[in-house]
N, C-alpha and C positions, 0 to 999 in steps of 0.2 A: 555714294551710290544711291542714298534715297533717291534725288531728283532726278536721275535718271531711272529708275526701279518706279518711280512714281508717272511720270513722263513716258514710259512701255505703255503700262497698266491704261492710263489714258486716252490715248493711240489707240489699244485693243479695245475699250469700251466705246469712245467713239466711231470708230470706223466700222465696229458693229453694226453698233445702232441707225447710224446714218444707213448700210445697206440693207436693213430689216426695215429701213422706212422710207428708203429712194422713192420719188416718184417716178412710175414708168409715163406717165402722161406728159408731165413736163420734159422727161427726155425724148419722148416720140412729137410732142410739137416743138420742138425745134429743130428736131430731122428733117421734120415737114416742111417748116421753114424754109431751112436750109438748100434741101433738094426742090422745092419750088422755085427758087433764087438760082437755084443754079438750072435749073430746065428752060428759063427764059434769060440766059447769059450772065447770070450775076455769080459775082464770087466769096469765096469766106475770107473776112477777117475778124483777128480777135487782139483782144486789148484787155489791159491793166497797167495800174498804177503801182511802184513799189514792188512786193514782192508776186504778188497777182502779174508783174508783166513775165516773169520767168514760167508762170505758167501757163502765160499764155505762150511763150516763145515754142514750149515744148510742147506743149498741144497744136500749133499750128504744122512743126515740124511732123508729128505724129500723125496726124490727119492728113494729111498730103502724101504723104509715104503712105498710106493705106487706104489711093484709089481717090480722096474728094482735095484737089488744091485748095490751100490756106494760105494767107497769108498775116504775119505779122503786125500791126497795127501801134505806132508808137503812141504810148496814150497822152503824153504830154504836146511831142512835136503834131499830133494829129491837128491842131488848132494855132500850128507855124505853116501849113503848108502839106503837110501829109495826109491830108484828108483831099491829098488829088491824087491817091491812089486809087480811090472809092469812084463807084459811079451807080446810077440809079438800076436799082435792084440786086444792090450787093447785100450783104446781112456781114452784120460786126457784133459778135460775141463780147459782153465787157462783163470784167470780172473784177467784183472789186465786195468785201468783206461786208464790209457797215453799206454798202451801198447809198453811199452818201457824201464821198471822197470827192472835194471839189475841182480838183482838175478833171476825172473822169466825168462829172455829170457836165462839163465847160465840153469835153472831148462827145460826148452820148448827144447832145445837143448838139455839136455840128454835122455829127454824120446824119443824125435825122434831118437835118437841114438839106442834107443831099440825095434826099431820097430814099436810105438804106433803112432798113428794119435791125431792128435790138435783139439781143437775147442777152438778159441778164443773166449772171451765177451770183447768188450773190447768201450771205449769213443773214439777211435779215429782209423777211417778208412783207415790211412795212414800210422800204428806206423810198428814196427818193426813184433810183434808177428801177426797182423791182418794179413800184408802179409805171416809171416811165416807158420800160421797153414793153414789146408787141408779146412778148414772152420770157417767164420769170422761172430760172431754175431753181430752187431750195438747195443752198450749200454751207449749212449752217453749225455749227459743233458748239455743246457745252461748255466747254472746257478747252482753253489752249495747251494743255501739258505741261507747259513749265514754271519753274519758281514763282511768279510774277499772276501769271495766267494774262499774261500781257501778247508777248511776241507771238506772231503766226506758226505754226505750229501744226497742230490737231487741220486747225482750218486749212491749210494748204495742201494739206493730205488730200481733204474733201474735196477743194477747187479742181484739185487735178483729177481726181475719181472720176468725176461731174464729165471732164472733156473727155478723160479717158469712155465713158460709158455710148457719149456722141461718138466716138471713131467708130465704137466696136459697131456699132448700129448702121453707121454711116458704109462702116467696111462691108456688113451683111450684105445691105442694099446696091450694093455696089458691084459684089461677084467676085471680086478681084482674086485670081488665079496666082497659084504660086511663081508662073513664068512674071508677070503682070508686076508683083511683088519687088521680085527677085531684080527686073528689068528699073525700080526706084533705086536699087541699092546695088549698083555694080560694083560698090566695094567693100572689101571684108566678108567675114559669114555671111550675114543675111543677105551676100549677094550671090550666095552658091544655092544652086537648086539639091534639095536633100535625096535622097537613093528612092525612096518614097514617092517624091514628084516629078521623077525623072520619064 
């Protein structure tokens, strides 16, 4: 139960710390960004390598459901062919730890190629892709939590905080009405309107 009892402990310090020292600036340009991109027809996507793609999978999903379409970006296959999903003034979110991961910076390089603007998320504000894109999020944690201080962890918590903090922004700007909502999710709960917004 140590590494677990230690690995809580971790987690609550980090994710602390990280919201005691969010940047609001870095999350307000890239809403900028993003709703720039999308006022003259361009759309979201977001990418990652490894385990950074599952959060991008559920941040695209999240973000779409609350008012701004996303879509998914494979980070490898981006540079077999799926970077003709993209077109000029879309913007592609890449999320990747060390920011320095060589498939994503093969992947960040072709969509610039196409026109698209960056927004990095990325642990470290000196890597390759931080300086490369037009906008660099800080998603960074001391410590991964486990045994090793190896495996993603602490950091994936953060990577997701990060898009999660863009939706909520994105959802503000956005207005989006319970009917609105409700009208993404015709099924299950969150597709029933509550007595409240009836």
């Amino acid at each position: 139960m140590d590494a677990l009892k230690n690995f809580l402990e971790s987690a609550k310090n980090e994710l602390t710390y990280f919201i005691d020292n969010i940047s609001r600036d870095e999350i307000d340009r890239a809403v900028q960004i993003i709703e720039e991109s999308r006022r003259n027809g361009g759309r979201l996507h977001i990418t990652g390598i490894g385990k950074p793609s599952h959060v991008a999978t559920y941040a695209a999903s999240l973000i779409s459901s609350t008012g701004t379409p996303a879509y998914y970006l494979h980070g490898t296959e981006a540079v077999h062919g799926s970077c003709g999903q993209l077109a000029e003034e879309d913007v592609v979110i890449c999320i990747s730890n060390s920011g320095n991961t060589a498939e994503l910076k093969a992947t960040a390089a072709a969509v610039r190629n196409y026109g698209c603007k960056i927004i990095a998320v990325t642990g470290n504000k000196d890597s390759w892709l931080a300086k490369f894109a037009d906008c660099h999020i800080f998603a960074g944690v001391r410590h991964e939590g486990g045994p090793l201080n190896r495996a993603p962890r602490n950091s994936y918590l953060v990577e997701t905080l990060v898009l999660q903090c863009i939706s909520v922004v994105l959802q503000e700007h956005v207005n989006l009405t319970p009917a609105q909502y409700v009208k993404r999710h015709p099924g299950g709960t969150l597709g029933q309107l509550r007595e409240n917004e009836k």
